[in-house]
N, C-alpha and C positions, 0 to 999 in steps of 0.2 A: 168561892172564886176570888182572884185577888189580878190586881191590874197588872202589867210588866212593861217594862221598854224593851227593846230586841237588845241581844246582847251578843257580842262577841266573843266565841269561847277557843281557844288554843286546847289543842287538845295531842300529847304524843303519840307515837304509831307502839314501838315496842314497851312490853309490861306495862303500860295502858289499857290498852285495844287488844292486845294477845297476851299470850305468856309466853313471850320469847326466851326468856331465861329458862325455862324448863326444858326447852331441847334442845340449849345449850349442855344442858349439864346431861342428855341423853350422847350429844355430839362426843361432847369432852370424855365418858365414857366410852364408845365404842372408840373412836380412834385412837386414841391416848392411852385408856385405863384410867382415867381421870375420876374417881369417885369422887366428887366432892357435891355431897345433899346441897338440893336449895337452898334450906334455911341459913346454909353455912356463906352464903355466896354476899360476903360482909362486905365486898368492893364493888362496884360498878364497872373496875377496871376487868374483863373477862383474866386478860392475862395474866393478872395477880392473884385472880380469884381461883383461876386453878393450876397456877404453879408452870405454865406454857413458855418454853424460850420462842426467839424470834418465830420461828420457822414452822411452829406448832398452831403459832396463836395466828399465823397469816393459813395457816389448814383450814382453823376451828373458823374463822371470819368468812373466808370461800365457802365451806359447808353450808353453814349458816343461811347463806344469800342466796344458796342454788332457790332456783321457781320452784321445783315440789318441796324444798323444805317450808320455805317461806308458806305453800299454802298449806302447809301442814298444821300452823300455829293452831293452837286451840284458843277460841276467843276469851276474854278474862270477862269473868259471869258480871250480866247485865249492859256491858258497854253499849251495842245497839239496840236494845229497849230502850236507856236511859236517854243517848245521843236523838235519836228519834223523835222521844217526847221532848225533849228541846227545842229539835227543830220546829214540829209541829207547832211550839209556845209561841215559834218565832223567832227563834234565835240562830244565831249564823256558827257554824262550827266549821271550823278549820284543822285539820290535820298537818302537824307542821313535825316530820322524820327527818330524823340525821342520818337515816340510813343511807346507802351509795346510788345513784339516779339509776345503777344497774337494775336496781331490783322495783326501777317503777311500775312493768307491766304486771309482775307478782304482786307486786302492793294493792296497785288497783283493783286488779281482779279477784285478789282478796277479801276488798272491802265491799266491792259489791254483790259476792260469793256470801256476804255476813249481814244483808241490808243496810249497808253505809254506803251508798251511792250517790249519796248527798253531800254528803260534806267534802270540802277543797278539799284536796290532796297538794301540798309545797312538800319539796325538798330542801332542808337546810345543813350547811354542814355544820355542825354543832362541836364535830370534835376532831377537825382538822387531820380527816382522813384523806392517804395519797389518793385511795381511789373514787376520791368526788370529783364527777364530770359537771362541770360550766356551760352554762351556756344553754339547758337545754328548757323548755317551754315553762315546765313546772319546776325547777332550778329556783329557788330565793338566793340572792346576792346579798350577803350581812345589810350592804346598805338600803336595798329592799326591805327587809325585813324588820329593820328598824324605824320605817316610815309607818309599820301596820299599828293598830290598837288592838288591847284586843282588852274584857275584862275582867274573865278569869282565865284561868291555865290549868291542863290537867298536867301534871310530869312527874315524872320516876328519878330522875337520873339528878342527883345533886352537882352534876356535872356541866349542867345544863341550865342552874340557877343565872349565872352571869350574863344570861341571856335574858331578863327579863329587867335589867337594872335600869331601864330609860325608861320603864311603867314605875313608877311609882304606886299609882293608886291600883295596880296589879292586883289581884287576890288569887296567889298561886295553891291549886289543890294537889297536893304531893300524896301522890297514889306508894302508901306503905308496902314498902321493899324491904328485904334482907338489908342489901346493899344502902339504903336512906335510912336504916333504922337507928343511927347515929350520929344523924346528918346536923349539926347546927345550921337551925336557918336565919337567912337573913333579914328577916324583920317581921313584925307580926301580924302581917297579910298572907304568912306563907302557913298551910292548916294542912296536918298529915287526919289524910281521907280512907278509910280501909278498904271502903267497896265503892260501886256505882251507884248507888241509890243515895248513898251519903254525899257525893259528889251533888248529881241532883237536888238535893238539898241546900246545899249551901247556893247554890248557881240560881236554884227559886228563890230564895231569901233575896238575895241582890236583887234579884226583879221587880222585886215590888217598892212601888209605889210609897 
């Protein structure tokens, strides 16, 4: 046994907690013809990653977010095992999506669909999409968001790193992507994690005493 303080953990919604990129690239297939395998999916940018003009890639984003795609995601092996046993250690977990507020009651219901009933659900917009709604309960306001602590992070998206620049003593765990496979990061608090268990790991390490 080993002592722990409660801890703060940020934790993303997609290619975190699901594998949202895999039905992407089911999406980007049927409507498109879009072959492009996962492993290949070297940008974060969807649209780049699989060659979408305007009009394609606002298709593939509508799909996307529809409520039975969204609960269609298959969870990414281990997440609510591992999330769970943290909470139980005592630790606070936080779910913080850039996904669109549209897709809150799918999200929710997702995670409680997957025994993550626990942990907060926020909305942030992370990447300055037109259709993030303001204003609504679970809504983070950058300035909100910016007032939170948190002491580790789980995230995917290297696009999303500029969001943890006022932690300092942050300890971001970057969930190994395609797309983050060549990510330089910025500084050496940030530790590329392959699974849940190894996330776990480092998040008990912090714990103790």
């Amino acid at each position: 046994m080993y002592s722990k303080e409660p801890l703060k953990i940020y934790v993303d919604f997609d290619d975190c907690l699901c594998e949202t990129a895999l039905s992407f690239v089911e999406i980007a297939s049927r409507l498109f013809g879009k072959n492009v395998p996962y492993e290949e999916l070297h940008s974060f940018n969807l649209q780049e990653s699989f060659s979408l003009n305007d009009e394609e890639y606002a298709e593939l984003m509508k799909e996307g977010h529809r409520p039975e795609i969204l609960l269609s995601y298959e969870e990414t092996p281990g997440a609510s095992r591992v999330l769970n046993e943290l909470i139980d250690e005592g630790h606070e977990v936080f779910v913080i999506t850039g996904r669109p507020f549209a897709a809150y009651e799918a999200s929710k219901q997702w995670l409680e669909e997957h025994d993550l009933s626990r942990p907060k659900l926020f909305f942030l917009n992370k990447y300055g999409r037109d259709f993030f709604y303001k204003g609504g309960e679970f809504n983070l306001e950058l300035e909100d968001y910016y007032k939170m602590h948190f002491d580790y992070a789980v995230e995917d998206s290297p696009m999303a790193f500029g969001f943890f620049d006022h932690l300092p003593d942050l300890n971001v765990l970057v969930f190994d992507r395609p797309w983050n496979s060549k990510a330089e990061f910025p500084g050496a608090n940030y530790h590329r994690c392959t699974d849940w268990d190894i996330i776990r790991d480092w998040i008990r390490k912090g714990g103790i005493k």
